[in-house]
TORKOL-294468 format. One record per residue: residue number from 1; x negated, y, z negated of N, C-alpha, C in turn. Coordinates in steps of 0.05 Angstrom, whole numbers. Atoms other than C-alpha are relative to their C-alpha. Layout:
% TORKOL-294468
<NUM <X Y Z> <X Y Z> <X Y Z>>;
...
//
This chain:
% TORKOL-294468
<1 <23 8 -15> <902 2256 4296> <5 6 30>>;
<2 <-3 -4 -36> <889 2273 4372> <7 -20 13>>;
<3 <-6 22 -18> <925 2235 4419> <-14 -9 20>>;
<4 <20 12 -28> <885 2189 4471> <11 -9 16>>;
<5 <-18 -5 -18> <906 2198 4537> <3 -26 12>>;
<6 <-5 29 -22> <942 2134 4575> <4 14 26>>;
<7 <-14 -10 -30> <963 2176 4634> <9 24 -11>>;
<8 <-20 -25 8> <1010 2237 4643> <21 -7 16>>;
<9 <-35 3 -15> <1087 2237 4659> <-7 20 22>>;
<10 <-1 -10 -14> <1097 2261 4721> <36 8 10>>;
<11 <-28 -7 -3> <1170 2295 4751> <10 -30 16>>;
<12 <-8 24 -21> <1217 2246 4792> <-8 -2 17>>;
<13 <9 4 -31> <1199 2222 4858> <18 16 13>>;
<14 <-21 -17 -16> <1228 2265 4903> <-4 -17 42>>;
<15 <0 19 -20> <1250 2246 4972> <-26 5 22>>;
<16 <16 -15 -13> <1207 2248 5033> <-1 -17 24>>;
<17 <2 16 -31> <1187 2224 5116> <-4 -35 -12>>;
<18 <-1 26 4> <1194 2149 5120> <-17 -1 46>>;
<19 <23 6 -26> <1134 2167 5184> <-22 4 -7>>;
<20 <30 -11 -2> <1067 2167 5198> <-16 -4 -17>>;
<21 <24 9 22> <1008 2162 5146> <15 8 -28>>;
<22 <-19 -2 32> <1051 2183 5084> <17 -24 -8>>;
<23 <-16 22 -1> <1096 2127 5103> <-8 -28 -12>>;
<24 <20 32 5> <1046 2074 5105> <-12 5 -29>>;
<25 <2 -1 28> <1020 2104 5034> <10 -15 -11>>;
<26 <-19 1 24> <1079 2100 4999> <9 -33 6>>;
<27 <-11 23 -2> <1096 2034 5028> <-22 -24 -20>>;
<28 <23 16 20> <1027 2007 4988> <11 -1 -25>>;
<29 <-9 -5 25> <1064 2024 4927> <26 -6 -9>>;
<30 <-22 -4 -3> <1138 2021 4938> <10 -27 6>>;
<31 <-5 25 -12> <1134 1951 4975> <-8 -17 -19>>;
<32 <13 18 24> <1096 1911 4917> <30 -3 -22>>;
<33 <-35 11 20> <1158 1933 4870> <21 -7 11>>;
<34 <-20 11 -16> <1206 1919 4920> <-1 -26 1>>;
<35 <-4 33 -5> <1178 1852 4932> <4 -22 -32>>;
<36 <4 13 12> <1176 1831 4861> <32 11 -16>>;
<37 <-23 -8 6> <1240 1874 4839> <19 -13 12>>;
<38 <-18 3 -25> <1278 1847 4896> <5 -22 4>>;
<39 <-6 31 -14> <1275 1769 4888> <23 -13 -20>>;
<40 <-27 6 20> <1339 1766 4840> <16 -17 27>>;
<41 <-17 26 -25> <1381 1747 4915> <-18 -9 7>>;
<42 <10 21 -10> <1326 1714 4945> <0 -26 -14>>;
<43 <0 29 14> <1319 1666 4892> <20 -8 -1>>;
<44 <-35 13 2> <1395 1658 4894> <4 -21 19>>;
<45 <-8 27 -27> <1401 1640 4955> <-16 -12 9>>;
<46 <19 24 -3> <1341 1601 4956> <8 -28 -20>>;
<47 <-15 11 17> <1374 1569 4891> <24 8 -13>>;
<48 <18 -6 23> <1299 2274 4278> <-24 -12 -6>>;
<49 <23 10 0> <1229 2267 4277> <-14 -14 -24>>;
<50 <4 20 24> <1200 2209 4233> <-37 10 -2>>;
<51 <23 6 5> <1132 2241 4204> <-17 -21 -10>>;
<52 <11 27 18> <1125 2185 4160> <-12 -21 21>>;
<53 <13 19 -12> <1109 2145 4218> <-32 2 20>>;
<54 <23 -5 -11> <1042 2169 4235> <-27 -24 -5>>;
<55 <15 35 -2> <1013 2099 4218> <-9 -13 27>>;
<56 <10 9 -17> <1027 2082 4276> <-10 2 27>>;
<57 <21 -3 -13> <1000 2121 4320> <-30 2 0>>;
<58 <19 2 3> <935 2113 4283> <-3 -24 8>>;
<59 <3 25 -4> <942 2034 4299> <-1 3 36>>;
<60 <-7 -4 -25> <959 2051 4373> <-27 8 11>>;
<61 <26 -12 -3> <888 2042 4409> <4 17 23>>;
<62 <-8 -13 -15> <919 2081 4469> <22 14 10>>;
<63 <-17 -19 3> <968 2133 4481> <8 5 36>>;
<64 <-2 -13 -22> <1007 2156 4545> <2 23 -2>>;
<65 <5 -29 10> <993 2229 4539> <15 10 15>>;
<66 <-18 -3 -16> <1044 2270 4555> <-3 40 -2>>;
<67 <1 -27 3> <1017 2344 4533> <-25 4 19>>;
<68 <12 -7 -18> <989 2381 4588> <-29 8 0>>;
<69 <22 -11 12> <915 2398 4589> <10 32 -8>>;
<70 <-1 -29 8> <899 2472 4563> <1 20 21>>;
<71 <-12 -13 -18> <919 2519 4607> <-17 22 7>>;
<72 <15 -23 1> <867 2563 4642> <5 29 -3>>;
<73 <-2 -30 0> <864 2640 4625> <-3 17 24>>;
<74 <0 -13 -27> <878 2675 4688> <-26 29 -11>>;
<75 <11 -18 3> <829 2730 4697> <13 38 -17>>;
<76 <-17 -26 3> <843 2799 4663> <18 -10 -24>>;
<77 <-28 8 28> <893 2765 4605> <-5 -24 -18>>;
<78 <6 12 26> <894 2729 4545> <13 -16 2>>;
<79 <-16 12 1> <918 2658 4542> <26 13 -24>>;
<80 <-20 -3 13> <965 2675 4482> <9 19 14>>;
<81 <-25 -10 -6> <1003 2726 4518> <11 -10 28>>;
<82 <-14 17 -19> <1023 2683 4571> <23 -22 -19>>;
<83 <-16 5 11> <1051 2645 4514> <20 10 -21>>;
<84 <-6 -16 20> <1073 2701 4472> <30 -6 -15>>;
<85 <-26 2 6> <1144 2679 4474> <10 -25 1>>;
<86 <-1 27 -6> <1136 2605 4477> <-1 -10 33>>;
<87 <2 19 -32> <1127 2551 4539> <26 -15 -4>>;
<88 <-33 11 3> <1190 2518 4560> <-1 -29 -10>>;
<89 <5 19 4> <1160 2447 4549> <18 -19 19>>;
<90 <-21 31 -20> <1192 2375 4582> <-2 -18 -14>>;
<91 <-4 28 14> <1169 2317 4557> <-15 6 -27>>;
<92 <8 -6 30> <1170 2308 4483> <-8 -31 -13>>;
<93 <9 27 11> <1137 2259 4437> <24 -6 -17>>;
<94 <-4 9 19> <1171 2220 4382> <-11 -24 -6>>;
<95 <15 23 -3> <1136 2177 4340> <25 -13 -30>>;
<96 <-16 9 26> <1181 2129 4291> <-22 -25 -15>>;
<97 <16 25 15> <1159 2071 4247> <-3 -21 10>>;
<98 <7 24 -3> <1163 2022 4292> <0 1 40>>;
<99 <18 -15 -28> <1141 2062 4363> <0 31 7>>;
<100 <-3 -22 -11> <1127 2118 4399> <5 2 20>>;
<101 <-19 5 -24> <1170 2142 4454> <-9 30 14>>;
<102 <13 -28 -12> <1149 2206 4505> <32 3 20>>;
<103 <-34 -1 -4> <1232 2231 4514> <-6 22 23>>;
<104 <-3 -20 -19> <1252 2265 4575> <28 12 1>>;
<105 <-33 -11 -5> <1308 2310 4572> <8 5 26>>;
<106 <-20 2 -29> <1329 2315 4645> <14 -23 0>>;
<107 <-16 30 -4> <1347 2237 4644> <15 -3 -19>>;
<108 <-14 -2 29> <1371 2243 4569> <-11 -33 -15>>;
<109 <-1 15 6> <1328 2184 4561> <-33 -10 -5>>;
<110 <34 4 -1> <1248 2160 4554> <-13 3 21>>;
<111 <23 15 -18> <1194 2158 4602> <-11 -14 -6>>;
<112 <9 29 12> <1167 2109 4565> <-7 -5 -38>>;
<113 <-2 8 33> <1163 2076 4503> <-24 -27 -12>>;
<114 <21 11 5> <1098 2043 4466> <3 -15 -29>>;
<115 <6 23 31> <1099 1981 4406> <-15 -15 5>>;
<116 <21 16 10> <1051 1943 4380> <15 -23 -19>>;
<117 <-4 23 15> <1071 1875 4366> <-18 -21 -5>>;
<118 <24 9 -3> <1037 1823 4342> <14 -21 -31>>;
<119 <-23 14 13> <1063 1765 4281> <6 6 -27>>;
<120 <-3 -19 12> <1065 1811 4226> <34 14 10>>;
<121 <-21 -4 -12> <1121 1849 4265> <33 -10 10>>;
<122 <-14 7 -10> <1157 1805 4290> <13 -23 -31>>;
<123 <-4 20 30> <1164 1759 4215> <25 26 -22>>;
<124 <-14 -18 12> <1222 1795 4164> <28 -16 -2>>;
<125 <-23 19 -2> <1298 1778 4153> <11 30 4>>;
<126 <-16 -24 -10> <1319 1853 4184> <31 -9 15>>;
<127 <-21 8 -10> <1397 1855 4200> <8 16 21>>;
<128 <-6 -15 -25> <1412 1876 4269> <27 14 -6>>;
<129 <-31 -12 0> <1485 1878 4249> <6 18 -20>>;
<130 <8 -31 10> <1459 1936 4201> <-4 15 14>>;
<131 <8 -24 -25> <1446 1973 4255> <18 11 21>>;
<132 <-11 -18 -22> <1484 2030 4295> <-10 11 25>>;
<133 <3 -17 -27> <1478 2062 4363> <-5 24 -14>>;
<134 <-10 -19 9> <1458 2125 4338> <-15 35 18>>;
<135 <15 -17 -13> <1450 2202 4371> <-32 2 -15>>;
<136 <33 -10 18> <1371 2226 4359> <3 39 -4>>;
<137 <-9 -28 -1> <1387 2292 4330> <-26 17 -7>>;
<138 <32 -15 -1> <1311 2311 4342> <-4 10 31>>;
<139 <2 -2 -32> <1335 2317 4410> <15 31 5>>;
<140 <-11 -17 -9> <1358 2387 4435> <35 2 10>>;
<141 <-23 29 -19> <1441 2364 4446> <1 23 25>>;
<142 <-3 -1 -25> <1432 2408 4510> <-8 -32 10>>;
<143 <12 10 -18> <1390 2347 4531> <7 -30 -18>>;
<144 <-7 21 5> <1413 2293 4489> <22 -22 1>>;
<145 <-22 18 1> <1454 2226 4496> <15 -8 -16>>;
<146 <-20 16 18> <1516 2199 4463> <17 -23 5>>;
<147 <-16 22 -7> <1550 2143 4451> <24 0 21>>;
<148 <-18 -12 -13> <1609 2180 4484> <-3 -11 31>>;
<149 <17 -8 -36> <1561 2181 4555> <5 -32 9>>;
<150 <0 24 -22> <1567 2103 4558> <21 -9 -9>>;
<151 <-28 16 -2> <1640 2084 4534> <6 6 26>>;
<152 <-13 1 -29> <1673 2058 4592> <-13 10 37>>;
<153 <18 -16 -21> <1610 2073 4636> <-5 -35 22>>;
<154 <11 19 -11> <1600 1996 4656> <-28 -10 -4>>;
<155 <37 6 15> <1525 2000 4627> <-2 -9 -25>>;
<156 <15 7 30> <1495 1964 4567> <-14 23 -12>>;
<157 <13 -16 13> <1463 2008 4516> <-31 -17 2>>;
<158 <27 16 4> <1389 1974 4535> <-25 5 -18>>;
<159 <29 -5 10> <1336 1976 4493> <-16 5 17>>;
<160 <28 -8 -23> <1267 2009 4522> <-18 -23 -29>>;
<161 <19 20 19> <1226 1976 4450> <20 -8 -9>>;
<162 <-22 18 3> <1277 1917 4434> <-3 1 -27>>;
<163 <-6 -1 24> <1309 1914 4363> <-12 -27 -15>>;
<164 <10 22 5> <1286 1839 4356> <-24 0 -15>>;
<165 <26 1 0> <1212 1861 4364> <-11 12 -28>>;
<166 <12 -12 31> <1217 1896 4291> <15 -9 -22>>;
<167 <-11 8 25> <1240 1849 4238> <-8 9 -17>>;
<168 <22 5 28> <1184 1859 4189> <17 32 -20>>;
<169 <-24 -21 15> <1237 1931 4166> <18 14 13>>;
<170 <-32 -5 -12> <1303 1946 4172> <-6 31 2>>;
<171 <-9 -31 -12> <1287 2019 4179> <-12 -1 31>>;
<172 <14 -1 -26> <1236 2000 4235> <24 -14 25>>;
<173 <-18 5 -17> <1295 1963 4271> <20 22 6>>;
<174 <-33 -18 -3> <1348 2012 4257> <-14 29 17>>;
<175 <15 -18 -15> <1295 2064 4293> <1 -7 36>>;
<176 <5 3 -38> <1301 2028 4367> <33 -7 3>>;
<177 <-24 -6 -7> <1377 2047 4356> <7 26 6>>;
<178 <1 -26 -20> <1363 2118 4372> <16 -2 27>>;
<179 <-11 3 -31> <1396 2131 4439> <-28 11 9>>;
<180 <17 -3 -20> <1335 2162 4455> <-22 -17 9>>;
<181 <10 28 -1> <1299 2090 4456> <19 -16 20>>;
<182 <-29 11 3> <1370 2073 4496> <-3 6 33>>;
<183 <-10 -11 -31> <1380 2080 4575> <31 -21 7>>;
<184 <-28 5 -14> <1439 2061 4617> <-12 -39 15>>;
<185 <12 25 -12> <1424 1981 4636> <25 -18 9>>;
<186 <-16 23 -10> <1461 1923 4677> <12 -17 -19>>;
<187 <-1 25 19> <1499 1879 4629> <-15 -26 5>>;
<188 <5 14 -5> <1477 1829 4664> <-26 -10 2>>;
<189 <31 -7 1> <1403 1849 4673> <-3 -4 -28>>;
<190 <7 -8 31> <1401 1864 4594> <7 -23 -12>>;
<191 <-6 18 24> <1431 1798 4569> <-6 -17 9>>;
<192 <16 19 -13> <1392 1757 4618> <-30 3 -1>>;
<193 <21 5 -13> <1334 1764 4659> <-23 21 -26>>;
<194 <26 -18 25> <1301 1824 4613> <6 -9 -29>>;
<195 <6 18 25> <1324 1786 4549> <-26 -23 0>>;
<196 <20 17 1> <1283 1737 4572> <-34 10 -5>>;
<197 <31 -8 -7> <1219 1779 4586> <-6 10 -22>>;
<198 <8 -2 25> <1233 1808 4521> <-14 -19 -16>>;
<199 <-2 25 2> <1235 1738 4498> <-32 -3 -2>>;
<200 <24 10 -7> <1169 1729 4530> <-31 9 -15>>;
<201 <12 -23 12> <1136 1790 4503> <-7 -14 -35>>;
<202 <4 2 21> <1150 1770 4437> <-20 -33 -10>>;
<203 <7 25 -1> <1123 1694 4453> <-37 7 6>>;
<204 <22 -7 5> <1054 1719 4459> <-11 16 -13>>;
<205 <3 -9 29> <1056 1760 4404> <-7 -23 -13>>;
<206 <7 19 19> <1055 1697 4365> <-25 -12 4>>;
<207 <25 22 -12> <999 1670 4410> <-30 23 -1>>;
<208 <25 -18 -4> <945 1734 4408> <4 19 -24>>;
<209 <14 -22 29> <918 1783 4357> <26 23 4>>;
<210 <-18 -19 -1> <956 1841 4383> <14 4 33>>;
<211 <-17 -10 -30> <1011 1855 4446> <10 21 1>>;
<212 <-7 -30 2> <1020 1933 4460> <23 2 28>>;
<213 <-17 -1 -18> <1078 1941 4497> <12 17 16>>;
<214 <-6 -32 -14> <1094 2003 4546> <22 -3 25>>;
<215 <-13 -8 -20> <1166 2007 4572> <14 20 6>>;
<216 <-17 -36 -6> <1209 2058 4612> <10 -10 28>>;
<217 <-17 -1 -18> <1253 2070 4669> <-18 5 28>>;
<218 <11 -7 -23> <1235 2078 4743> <18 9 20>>;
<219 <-21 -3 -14> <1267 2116 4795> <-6 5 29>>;
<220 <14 10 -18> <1247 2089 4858> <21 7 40>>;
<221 <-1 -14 -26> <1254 2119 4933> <13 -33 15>>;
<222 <-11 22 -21> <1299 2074 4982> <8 12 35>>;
<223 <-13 -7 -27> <1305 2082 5061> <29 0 10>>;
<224 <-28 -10 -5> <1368 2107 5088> <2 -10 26>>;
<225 <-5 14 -47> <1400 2091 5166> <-12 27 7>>;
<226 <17 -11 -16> <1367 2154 5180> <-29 4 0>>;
<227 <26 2 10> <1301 2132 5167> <-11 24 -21>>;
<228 <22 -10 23> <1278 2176 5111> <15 -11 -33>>;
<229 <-5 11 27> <1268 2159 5042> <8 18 -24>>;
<230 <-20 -20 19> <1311 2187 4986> <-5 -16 -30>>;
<231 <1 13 26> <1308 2175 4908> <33 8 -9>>;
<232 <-33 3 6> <1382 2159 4886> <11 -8 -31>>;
<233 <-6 12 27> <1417 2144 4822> <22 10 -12>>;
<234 <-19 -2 12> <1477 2146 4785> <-4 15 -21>>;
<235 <1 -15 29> <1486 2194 4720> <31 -3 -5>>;
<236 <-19 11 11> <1539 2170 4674> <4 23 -32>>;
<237 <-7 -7 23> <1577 2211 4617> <-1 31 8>>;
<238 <4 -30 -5> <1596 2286 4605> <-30 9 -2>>;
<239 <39 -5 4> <1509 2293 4590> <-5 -14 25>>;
<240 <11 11 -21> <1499 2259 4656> <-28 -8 -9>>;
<241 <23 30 14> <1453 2199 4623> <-5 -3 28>>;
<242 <-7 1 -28> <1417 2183 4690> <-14 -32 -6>>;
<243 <5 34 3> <1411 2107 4699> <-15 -4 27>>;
<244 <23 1 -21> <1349 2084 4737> <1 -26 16>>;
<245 <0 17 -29> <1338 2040 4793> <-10 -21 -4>>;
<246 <28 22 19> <1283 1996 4755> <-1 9 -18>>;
<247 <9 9 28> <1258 1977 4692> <-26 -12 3>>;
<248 <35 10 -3> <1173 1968 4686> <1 -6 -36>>;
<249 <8 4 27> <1145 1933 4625> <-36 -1 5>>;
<250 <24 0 -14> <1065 1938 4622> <-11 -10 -25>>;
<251 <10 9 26> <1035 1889 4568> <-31 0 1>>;
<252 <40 8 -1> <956 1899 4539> <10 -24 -29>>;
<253 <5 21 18> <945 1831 4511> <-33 5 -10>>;
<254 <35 5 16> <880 1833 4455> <8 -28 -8>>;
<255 <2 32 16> <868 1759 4442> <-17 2 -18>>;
<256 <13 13 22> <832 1731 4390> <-32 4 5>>;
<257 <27 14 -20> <768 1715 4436> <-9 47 5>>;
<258 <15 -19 -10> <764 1794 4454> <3 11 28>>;
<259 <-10 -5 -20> <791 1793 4510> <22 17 8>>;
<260 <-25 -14 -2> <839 1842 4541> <13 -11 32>>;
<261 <-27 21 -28> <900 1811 4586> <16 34 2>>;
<262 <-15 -19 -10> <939 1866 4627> <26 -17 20>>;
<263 <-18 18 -22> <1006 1839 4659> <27 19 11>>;
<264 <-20 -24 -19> <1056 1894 4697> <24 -19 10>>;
<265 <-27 19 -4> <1132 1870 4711> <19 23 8>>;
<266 <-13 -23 -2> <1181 1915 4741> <27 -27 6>>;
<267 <-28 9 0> <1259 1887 4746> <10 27 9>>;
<268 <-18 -28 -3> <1315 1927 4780> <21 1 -18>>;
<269 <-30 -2 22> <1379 1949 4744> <29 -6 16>>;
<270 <-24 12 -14> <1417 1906 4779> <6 -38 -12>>;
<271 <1 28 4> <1443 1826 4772> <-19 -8 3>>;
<272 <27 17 -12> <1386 1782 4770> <2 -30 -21>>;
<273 <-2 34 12> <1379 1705 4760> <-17 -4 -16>>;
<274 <25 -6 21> <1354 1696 4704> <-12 -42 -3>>;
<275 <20 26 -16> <1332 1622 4735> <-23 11 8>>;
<276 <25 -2 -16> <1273 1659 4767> <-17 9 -16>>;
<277 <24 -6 15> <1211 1655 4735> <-17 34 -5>>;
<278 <11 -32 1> <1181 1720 4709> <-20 8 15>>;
<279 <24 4 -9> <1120 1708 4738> <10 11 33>>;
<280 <-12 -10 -21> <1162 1728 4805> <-1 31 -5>>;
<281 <-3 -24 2> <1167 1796 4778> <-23 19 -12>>;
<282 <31 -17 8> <1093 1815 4762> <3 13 26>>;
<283 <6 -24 -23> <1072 1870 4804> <-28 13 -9>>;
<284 <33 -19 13> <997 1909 4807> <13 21 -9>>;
<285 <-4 -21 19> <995 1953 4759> <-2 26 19>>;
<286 <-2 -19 -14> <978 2007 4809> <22 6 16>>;
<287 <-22 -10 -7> <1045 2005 4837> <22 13 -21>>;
<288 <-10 -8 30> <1074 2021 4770> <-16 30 -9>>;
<289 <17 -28 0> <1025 2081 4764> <4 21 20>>;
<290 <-2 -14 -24> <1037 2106 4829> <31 4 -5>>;
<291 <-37 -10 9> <1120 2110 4811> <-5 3 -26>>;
<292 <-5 -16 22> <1118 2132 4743> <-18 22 -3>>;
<293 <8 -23 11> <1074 2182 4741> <-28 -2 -23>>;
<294 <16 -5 28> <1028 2151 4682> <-26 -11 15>>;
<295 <21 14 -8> <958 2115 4691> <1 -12 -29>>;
<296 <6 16 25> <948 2056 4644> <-39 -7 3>>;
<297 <21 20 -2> <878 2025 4672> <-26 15 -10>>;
<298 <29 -15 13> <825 2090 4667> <1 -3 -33>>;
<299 <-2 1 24> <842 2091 4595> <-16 -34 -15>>;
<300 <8 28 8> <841 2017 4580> <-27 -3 8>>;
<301 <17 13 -4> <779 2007 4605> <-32 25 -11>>;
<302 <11 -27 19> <753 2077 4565> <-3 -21 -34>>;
<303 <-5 14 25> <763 2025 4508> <-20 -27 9>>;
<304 <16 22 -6> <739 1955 4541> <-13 -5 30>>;
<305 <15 5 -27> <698 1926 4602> <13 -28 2>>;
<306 <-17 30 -6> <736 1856 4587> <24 4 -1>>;
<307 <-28 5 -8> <794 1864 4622> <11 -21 27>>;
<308 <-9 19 -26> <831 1816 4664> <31 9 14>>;
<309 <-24 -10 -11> <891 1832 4704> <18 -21 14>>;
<310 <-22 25 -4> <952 1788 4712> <19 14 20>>;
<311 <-22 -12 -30> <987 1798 4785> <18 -29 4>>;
<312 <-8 23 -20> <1029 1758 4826> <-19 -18 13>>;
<313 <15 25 -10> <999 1696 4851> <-24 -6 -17>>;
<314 <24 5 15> <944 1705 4789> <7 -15 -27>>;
<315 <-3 18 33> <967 1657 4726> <-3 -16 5>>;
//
């Protein structure tokens, strides 16, 4: 079935002037996740491709689209022989039984990753401790990660769609052991603060019809002492796995009533207290659109007119 577009991946941020009207842009966008990414110390110191799973992207009422529109025919030539010998491609889909993930081989890791939970899903007696780390050998291994990339790297293997969130089958759990479901995460971040939000995620599953869940990495521009802004980041392992700066989660709540709840969360990949309410770490969704590259809202609202949007200072 045709995919329905949530957005399109866009490349990394690249660096750029920290003057003048670009400045003040990017600061509309850059400053929101900062302020909500960024209150871990404040609050301190204030205190193989799975066809079979094409189910579910028929259940999936929206898609982050990641294939390019059709490509105009220059004058004088025939699209096919522009492709005569194939396109190089980037971002690739995979869809498993229990999400779909839009993989980027430069990072060796997702741009984002889409489940549908809801209490169905989350009900089962699946055994985690059945489950391996394992390569995705649907991945190109020019561009793919291995276990290898994070022994002795200091990073958790993090879930992007958490293993918890698919009891209801053990193949659908043993599917968000892929590495390519897998980035480079903070121990500390991963067995705290974003356990929790997982946590959370799954706690309104129980409370609404359906929770669609869209996460992925972020790799976010920081000012330097010489005033301009640079995008930075560590890459870990002979595959240089590149471990991101942030972590965005972007939940569409369908309740019961008909209603659609939207609530945006970005965390960095760093320590964070996991004393501080989540609700600290909402962020507008348009700052999350504006650094990744995708658009969630035209879409969603291609579907409904009852939407509500859950910010900071709005619950």
């Amino acid at each position: 079935m045709p995919v329905a577009a949530w957005g399109s991946a866009a490349a990394p941020l690249r660096p750029g002037r920290a003057h003048g009207g670009a400045a003040m842009l990017r600061a509309r966008w850059v400053l929101p996740l900062a302020v909500g990414a960024g209150l871990g110390a404040a609050f301190a110191r204030r205190e193989h491709r799975d066809d079979a799973a094409e189910g579910l992207l028929a259940r999936l009422p929206v898609l982050p689209a990641v294939a390019a529109a059709s490509l105009p025919a220059p004058p004088g030539s025939g699209r096919t022989e522009l492709s005569k010998y194939g396109l190089p491609g980037l971002a690739q889909l995979r869809s498993r039984e229990s999400y779909v993930l839009c993989y980027d081989p430069r990072s060796r890791s997702a741009l984002w990753v889409i489940e549908q939970l809801n209490r169905d899903t989350l009900s089962g007696a699946s055994d985690r401790a059945a489950c391996d780390f394992q390569e995705d050998d649907s991945v190109h291994e020019y561009h793919r990660a291995t276990n290898a990339d994070y022994r002795g790297s200091g990073f958790d293997r993090g879930h992007l769609a958490a293993a918890a969130n698919h009891r209801w089958s053990q193949k659908a759990m043993r599917d968000t052991f892929y590495l390519s479901n897998i980035a480079p995460q903070n121990p500390h971040l991963n067995q705290n603060a974003w356990n929790n939000l997982e946590k959370y995620c799954r706690s309104l599953a129980k409370n609404n019809k359906n929770v669609y869940v869209c996460t992925g990495p972020l790799f976010l521009p920081r000012m330097e002492a010489d005033g301009k802004m640079y995008v930075k980041y560590q890459v870990i392992g002979k595959n240089n796995v590149a471990v991101p700066t942030h972590f965005f989660k972007v939940l569409i709540l369908e309740k019961e009533s008909g209603e659609i709840e939207l609530r945006s969360y970005v965390m960095p990949n760093s320590p964070v207290d996991d004393k501080i309410p989540l609700e600290r770490f909402l962020v507008p969704i348009e700052s999350i659109e504006r650094a990744s590259g995708l658009l969630f809202v035209p879409n969603i609202l291609r579907r409904t007119s009852n939407l509500k949007a859950i910010t900071a200072g709005k619950h």
